[in-house]
HTML snippet that shows the backbone in 3Dmol.js (N, CA, C, O; Angstrom):
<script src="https://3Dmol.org/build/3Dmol-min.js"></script>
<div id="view" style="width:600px;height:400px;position:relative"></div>
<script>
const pdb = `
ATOM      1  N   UNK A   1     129.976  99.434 142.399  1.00  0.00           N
ATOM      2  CA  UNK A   1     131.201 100.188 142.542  1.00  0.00           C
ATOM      3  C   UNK A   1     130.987 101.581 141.990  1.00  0.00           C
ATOM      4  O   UNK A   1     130.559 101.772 140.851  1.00  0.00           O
ATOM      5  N   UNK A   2     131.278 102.482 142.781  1.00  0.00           N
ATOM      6  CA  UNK A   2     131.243 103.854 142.323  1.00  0.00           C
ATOM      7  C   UNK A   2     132.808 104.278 141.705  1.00  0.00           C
ATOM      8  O   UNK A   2     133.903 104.081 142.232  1.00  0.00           O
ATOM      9  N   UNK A   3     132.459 104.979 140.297  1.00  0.00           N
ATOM     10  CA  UNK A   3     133.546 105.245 139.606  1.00  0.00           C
ATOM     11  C   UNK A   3     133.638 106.471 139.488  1.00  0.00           C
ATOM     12  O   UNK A   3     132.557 107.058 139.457  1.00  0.00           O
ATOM     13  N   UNK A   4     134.829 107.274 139.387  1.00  0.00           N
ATOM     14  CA  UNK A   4     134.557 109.328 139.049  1.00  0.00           C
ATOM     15  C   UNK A   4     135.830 109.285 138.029  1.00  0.00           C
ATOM     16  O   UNK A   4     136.921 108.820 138.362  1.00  0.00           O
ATOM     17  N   UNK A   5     135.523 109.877 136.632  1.00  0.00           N
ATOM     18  CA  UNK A   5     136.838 110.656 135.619  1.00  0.00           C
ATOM     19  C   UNK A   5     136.524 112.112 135.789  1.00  0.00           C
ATOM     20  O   UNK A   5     135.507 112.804 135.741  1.00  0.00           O
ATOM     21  N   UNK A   6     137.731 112.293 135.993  1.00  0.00           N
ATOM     22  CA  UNK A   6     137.977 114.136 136.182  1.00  0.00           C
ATOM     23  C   UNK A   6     138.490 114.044 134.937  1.00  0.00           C
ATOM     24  O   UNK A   6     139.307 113.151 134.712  1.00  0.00           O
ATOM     25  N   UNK A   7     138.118 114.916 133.947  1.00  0.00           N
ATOM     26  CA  UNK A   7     138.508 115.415 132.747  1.00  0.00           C
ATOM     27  C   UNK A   7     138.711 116.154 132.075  1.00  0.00           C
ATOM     28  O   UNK A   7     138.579 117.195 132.719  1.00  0.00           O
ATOM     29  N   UNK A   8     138.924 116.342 131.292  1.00  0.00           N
ATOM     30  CA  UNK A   8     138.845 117.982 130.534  1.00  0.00           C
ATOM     31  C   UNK A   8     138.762 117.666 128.836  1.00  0.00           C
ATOM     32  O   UNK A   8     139.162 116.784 128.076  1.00  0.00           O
ATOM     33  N   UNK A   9     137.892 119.108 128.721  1.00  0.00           N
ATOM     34  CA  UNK A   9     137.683 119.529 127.124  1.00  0.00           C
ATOM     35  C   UNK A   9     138.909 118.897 126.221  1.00  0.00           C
ATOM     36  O   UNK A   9     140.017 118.665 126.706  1.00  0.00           O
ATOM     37  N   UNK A  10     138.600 118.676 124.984  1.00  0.00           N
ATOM     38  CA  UNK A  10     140.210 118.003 124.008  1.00  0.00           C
ATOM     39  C   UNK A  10     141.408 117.751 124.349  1.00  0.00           C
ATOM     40  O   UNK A  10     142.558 118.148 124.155  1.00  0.00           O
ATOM     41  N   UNK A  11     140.438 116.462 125.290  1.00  0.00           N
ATOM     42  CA  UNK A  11     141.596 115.444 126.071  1.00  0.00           C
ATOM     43  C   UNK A  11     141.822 114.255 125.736  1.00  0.00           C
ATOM     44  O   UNK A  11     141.210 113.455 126.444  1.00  0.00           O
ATOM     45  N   UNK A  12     142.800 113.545 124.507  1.00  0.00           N
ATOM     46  CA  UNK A  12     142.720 112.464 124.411  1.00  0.00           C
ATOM     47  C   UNK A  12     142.809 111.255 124.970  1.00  0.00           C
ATOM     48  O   UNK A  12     142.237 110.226 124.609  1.00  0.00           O
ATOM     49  N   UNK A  13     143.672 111.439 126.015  1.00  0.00           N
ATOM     50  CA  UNK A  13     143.226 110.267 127.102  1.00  0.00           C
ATOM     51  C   UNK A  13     142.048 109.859 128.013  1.00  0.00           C
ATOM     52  O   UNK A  13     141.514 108.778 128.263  1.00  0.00           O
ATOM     53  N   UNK A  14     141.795 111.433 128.512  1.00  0.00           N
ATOM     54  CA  UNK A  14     140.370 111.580 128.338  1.00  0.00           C
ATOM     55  C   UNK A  14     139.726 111.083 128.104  1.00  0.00           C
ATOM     56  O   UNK A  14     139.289 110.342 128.985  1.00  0.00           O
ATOM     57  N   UNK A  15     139.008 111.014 126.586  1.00  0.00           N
ATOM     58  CA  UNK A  15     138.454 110.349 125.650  1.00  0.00           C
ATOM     59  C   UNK A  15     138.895 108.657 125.583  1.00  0.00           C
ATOM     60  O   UNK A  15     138.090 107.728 125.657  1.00  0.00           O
ATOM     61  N   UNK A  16     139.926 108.570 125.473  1.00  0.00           N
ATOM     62  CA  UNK A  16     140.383 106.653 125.258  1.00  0.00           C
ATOM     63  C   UNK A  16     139.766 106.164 126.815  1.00  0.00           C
ATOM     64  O   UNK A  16     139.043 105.169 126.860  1.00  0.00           O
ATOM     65  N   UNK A  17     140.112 106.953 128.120  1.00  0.00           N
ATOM     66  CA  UNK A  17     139.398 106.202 129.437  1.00  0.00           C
ATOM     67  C   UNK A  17     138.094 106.190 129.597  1.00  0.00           C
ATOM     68  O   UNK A  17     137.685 105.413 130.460  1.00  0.00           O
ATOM     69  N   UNK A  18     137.110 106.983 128.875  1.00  0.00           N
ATOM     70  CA  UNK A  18     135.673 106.735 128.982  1.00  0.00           C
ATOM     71  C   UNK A  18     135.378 106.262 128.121  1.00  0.00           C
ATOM     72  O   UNK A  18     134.264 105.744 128.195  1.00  0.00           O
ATOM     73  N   UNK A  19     135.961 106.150 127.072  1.00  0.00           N
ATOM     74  CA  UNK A  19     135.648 104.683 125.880  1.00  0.00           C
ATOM     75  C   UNK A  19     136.117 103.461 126.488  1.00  0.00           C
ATOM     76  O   UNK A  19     135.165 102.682 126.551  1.00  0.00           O
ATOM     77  N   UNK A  20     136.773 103.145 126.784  1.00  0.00           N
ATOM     78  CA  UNK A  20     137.605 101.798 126.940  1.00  0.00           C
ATOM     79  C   UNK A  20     136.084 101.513 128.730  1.00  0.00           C
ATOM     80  O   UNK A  20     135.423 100.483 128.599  1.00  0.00           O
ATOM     81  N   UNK A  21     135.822 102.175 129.753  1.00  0.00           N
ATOM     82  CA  UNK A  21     134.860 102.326 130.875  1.00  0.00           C
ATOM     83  C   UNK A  21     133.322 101.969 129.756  1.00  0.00           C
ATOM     84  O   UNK A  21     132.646 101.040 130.199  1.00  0.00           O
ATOM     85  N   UNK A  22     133.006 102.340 128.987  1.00  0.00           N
ATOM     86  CA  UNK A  22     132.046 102.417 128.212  1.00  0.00           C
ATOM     87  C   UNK A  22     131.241 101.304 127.538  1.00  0.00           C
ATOM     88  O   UNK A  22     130.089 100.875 127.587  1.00  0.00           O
ATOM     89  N   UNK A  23     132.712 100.953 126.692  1.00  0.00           N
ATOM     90  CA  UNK A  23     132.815  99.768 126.405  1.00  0.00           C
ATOM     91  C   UNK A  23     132.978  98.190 127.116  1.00  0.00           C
ATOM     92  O   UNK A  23     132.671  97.155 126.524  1.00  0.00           O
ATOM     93  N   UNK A  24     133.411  98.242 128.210  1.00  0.00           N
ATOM     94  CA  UNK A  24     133.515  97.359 129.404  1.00  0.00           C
ATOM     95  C   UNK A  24     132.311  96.962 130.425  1.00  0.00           C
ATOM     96  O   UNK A  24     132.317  96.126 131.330  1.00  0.00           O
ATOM     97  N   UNK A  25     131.048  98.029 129.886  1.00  0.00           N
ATOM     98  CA  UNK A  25     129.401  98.434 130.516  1.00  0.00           C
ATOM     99  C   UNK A  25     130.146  98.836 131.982  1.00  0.00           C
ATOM    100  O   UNK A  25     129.749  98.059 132.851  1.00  0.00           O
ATOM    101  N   UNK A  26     131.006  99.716 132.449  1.00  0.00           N
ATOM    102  CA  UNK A  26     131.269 100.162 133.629  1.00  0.00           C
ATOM    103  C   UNK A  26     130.703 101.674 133.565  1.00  0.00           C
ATOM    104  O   UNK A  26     131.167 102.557 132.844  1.00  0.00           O
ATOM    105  N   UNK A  27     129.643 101.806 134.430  1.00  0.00           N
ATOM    106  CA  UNK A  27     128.787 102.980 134.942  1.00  0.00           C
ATOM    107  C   UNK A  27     129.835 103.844 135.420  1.00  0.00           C
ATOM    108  O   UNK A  27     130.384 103.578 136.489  1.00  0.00           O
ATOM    109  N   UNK A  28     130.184 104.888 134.718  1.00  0.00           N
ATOM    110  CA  UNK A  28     130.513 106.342 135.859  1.00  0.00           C
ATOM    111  C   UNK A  28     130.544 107.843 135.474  1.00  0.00           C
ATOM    112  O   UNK A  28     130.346 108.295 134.346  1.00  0.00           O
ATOM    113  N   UNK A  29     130.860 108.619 136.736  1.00  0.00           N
ATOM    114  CA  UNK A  29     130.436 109.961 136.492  1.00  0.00           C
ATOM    115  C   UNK A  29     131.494 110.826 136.025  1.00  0.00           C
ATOM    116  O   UNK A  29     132.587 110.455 136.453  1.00  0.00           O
ATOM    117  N   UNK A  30     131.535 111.714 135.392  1.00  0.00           N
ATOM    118  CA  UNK A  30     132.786 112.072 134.742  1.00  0.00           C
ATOM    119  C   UNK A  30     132.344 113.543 135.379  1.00  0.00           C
ATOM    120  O   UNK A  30     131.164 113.843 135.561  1.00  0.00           O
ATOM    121  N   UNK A  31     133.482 114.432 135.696  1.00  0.00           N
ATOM    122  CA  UNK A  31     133.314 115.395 136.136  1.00  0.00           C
ATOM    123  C   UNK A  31     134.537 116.524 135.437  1.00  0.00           C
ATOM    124  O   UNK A  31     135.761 116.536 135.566  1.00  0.00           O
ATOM    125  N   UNK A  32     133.751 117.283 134.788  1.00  0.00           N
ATOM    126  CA  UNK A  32     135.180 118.270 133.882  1.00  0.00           C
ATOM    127  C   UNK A  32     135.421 119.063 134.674  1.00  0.00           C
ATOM    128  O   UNK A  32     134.817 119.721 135.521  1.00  0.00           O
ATOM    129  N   UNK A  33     136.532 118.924 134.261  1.00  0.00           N
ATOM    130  CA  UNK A  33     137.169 120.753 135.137  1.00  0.00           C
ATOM    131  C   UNK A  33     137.471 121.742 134.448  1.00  0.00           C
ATOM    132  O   UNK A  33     138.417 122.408 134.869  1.00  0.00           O
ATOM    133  N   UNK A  34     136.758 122.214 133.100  1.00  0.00           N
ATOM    134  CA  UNK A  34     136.828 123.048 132.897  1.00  0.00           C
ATOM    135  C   UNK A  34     135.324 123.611 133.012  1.00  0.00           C
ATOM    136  O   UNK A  34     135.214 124.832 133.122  1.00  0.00           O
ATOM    137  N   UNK A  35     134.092 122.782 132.996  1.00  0.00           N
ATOM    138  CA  UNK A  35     133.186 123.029 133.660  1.00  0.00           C
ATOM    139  C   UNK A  35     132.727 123.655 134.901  1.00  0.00           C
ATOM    140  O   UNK A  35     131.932 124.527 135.254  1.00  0.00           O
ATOM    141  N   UNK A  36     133.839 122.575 135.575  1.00  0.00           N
ATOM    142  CA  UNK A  36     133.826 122.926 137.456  1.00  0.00           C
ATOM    143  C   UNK A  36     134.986 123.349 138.034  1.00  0.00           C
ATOM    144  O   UNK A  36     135.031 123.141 139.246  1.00  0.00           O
ATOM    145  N   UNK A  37     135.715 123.754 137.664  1.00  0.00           N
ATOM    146  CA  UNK A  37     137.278 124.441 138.123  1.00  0.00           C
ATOM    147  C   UNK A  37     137.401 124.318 138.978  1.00  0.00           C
ATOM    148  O   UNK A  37     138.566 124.321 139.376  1.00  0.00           O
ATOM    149  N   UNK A  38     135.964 124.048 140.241  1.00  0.00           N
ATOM    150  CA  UNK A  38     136.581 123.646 141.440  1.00  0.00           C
ATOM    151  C   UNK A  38     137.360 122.665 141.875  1.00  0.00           C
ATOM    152  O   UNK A  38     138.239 122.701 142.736  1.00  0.00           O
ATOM    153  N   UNK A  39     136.778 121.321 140.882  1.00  0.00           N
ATOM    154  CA  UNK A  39     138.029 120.269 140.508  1.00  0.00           C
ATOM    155  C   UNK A  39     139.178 120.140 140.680  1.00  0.00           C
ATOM    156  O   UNK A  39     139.808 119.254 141.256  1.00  0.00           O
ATOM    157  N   UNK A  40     139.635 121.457 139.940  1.00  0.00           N
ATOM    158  CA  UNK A  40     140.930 121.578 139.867  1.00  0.00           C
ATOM    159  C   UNK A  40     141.837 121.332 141.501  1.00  0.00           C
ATOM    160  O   UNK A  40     142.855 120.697 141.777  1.00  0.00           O
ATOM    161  N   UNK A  41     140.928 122.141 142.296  1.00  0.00           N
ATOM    162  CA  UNK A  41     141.592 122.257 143.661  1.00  0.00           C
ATOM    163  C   UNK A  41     141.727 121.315 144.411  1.00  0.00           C
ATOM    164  O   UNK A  41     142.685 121.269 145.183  1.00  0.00           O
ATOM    165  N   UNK A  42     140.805 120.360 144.355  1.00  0.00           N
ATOM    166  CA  UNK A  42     140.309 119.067 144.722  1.00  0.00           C
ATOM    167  C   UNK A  42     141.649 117.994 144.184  1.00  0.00           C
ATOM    168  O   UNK A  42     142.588 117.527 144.827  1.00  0.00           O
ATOM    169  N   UNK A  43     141.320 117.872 142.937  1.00  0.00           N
ATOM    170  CA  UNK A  43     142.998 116.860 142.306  1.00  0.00           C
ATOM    171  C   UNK A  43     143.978 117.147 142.866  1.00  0.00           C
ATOM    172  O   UNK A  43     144.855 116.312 143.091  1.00  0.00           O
ATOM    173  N   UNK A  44     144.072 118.530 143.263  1.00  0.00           N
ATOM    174  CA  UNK A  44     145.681 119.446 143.389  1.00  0.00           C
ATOM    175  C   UNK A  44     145.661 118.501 144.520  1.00  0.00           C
ATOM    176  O   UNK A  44     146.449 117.587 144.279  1.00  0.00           O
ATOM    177  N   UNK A  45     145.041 118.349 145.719  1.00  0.00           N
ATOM    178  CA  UNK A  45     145.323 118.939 147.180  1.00  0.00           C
ATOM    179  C   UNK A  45     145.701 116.894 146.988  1.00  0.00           C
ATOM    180  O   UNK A  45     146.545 116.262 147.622  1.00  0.00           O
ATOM    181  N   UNK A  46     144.941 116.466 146.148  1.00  0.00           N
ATOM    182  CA  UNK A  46     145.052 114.623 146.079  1.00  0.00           C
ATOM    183  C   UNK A  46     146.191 114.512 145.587  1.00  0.00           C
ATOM    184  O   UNK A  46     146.547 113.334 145.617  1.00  0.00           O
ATOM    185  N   UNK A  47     147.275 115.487 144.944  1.00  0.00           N
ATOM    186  CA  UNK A  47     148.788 115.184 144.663  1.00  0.00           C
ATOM    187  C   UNK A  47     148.759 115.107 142.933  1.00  0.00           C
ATOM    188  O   UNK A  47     149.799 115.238 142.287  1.00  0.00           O
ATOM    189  N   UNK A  48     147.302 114.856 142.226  1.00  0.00           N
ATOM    190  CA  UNK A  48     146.965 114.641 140.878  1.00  0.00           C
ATOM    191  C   UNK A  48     147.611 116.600 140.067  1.00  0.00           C
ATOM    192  O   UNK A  48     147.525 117.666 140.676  1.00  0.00           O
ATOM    193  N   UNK A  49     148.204 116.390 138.559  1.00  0.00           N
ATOM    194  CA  UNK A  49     148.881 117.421 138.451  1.00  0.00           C
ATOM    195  C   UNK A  49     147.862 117.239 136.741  1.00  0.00           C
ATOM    196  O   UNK A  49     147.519 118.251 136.129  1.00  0.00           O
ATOM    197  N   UNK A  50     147.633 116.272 136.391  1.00  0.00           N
ATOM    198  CA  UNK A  50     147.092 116.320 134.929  1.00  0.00           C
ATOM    199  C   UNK A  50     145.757 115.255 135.172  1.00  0.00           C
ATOM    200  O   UNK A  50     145.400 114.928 136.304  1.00  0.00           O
ATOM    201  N   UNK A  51     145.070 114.763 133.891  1.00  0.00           N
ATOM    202  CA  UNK A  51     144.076 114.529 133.633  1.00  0.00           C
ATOM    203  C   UNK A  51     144.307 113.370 133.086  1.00  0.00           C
ATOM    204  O   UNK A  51     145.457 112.940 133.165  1.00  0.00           O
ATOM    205  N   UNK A  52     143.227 112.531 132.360  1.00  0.00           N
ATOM    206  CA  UNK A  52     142.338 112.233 133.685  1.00  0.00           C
ATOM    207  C   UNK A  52     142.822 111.325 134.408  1.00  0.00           C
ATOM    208  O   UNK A  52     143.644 110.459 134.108  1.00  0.00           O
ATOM    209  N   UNK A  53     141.847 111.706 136.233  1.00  0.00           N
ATOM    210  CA  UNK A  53     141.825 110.900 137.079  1.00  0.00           C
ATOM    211  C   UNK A  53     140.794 110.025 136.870  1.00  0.00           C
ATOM    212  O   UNK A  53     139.838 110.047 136.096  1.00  0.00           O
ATOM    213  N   UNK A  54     141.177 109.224 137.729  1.00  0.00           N
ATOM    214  CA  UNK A  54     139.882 107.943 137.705  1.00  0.00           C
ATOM    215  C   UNK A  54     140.206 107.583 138.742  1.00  0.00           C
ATOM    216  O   UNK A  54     141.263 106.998 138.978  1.00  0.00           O
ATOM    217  N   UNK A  55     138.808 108.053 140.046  1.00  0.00           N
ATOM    218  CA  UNK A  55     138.499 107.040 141.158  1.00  0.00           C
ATOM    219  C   UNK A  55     138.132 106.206 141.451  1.00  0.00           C
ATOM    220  O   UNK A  55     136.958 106.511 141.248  1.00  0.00           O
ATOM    221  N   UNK A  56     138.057 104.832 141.974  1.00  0.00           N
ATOM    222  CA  UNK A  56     137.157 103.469 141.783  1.00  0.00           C
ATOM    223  C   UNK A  56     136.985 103.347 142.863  1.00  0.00           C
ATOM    224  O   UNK A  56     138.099 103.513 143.359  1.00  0.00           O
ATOM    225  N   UNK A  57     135.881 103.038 144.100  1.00  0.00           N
ATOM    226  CA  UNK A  57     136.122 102.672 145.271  1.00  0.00           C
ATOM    227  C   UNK A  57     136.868 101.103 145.627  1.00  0.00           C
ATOM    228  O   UNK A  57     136.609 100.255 144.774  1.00  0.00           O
ATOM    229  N   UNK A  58     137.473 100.784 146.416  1.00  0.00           N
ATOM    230  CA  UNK A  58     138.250  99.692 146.248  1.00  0.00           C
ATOM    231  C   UNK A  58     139.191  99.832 145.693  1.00  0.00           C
ATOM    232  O   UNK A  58     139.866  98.873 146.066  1.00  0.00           O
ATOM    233  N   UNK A  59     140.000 100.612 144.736  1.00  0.00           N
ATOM    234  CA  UNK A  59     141.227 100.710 143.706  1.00  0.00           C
ATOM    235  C   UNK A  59     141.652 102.342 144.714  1.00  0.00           C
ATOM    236  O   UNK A  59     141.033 103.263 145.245  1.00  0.00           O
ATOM    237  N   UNK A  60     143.440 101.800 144.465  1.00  0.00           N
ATOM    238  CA  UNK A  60     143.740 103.685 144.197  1.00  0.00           C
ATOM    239  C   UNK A  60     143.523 104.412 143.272  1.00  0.00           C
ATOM    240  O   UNK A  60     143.116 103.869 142.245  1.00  0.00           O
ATOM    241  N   UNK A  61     143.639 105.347 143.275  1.00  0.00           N
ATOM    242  CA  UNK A  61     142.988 106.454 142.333  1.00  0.00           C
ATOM    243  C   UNK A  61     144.323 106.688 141.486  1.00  0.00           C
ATOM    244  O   UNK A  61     145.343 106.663 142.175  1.00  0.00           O
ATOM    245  N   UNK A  62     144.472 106.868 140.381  1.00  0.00           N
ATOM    246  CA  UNK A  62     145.181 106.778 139.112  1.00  0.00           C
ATOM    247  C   UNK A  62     145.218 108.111 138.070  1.00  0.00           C
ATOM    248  O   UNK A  62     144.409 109.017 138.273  1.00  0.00           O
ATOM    249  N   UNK A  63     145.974 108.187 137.186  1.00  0.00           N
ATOM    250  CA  UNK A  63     145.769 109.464 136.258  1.00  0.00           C
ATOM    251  C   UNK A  63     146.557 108.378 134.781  1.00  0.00           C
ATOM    252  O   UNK A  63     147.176 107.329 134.603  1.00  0.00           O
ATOM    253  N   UNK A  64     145.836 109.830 133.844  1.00  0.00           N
ATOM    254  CA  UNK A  64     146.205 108.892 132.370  1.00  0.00           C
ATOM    255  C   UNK A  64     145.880 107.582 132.088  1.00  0.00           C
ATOM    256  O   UNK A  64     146.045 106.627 132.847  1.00  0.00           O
ATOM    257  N   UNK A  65     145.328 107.559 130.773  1.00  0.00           N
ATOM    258  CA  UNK A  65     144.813 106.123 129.868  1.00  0.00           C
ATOM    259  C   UNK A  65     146.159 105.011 130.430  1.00  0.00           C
ATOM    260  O   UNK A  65     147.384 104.993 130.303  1.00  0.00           O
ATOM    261  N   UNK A  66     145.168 104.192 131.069  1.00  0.00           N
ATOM    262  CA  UNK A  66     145.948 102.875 131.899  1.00  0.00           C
ATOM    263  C   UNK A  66     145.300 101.587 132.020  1.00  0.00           C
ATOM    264  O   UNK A  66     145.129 101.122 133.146  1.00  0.00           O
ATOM    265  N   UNK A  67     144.785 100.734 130.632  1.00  0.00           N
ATOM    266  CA  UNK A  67     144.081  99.808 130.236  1.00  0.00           C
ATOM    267  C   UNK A  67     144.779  98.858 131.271  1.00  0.00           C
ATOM    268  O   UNK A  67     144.451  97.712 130.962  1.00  0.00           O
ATOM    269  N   UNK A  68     145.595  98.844 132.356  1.00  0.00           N
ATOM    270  CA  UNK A  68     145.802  97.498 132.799  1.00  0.00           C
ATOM    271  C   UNK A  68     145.319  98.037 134.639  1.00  0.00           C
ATOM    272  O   UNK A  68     145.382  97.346 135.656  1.00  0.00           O
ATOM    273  N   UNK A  69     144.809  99.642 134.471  1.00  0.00           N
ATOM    274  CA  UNK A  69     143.977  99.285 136.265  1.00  0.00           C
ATOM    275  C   UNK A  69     142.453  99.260 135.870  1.00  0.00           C
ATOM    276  O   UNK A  69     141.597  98.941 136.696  1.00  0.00           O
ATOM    277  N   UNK A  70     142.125  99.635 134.476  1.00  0.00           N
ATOM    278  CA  UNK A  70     140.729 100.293 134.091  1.00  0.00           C
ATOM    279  C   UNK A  70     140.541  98.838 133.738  1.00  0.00           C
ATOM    280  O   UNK A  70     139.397  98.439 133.957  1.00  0.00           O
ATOM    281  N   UNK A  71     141.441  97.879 133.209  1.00  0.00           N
ATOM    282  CA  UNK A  71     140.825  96.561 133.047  1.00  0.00           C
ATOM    283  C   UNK A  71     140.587  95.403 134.845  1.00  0.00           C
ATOM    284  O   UNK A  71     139.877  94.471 135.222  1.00  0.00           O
ATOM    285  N   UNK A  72     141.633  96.228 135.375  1.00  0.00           N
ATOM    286  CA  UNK A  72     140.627  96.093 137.227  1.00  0.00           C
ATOM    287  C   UNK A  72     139.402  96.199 137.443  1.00  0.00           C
ATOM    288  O   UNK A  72     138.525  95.341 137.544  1.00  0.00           O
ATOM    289  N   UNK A  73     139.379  97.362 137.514  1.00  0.00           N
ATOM    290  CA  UNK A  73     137.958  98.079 137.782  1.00  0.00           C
ATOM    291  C   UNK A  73     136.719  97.108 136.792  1.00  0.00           C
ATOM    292  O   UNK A  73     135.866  96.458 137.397  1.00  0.00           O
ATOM    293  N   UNK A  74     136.762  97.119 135.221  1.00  0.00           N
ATOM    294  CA  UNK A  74     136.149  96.421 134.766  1.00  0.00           C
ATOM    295  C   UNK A  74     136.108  95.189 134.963  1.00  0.00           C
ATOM    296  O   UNK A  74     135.157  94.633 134.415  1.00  0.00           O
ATOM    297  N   UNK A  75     136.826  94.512 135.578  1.00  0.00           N
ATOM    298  CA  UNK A  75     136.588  92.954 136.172  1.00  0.00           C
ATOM    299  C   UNK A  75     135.684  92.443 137.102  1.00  0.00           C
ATOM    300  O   UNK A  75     135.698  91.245 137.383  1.00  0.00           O
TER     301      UNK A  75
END
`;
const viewer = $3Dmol.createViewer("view");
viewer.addModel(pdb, "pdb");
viewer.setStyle({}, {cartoon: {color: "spectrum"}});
viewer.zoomTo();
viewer.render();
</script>
C-alpha cells in the first residue's frame, strides 16, 4: 500500500500522524509544504485547507491526527 503525509514544519498533528504510521511499521512518504509549496496547490485543488493529509491507496484521503482511519490503513 502506498501511503503520502503532506505536512508542515511545527505541526503537531503532523508529528502525532507519523508517529502513530511509524509505530504501526506502516512505510510512507511524507511530503512538506513548506519545502515544496507546490503542495500547497495540489491539497487546495483536492478541497484539503490544513495539514496533515494522509493518502492511502484504497482509503479516502483524510486531514488531521485521526487514530481511527490511520488505525485502517495500519490493519
Amino acid at each position: 500500500m502506498k501511503v503520502t503525509v503532506y505536512s508542515k514544519n511545527n505541526c503537531m498533528q503532523c508529528k502525532m500522524t507519523k508517529r502513530f504510521l511509524s509505530e504501526h511499521n506502516v512505510d510512507f512518504e511524507e511530503r512538506n509544504i513548506n519545502q515544496n509549496p507546490e503542495y500547497v496547490t495540489y491539497l487546495k485543488e483536492k478541497g484539503f485547507q490544513a495539514v496533515p493529509v494522509v493518502e492511502a491507496s484504497g482509503h479516502p484521503a483524510f486531514y488531521g491526527f485521526r487514530p481511527d482511519q490511520l488505525t485502517q490503513i495500519a490493519g
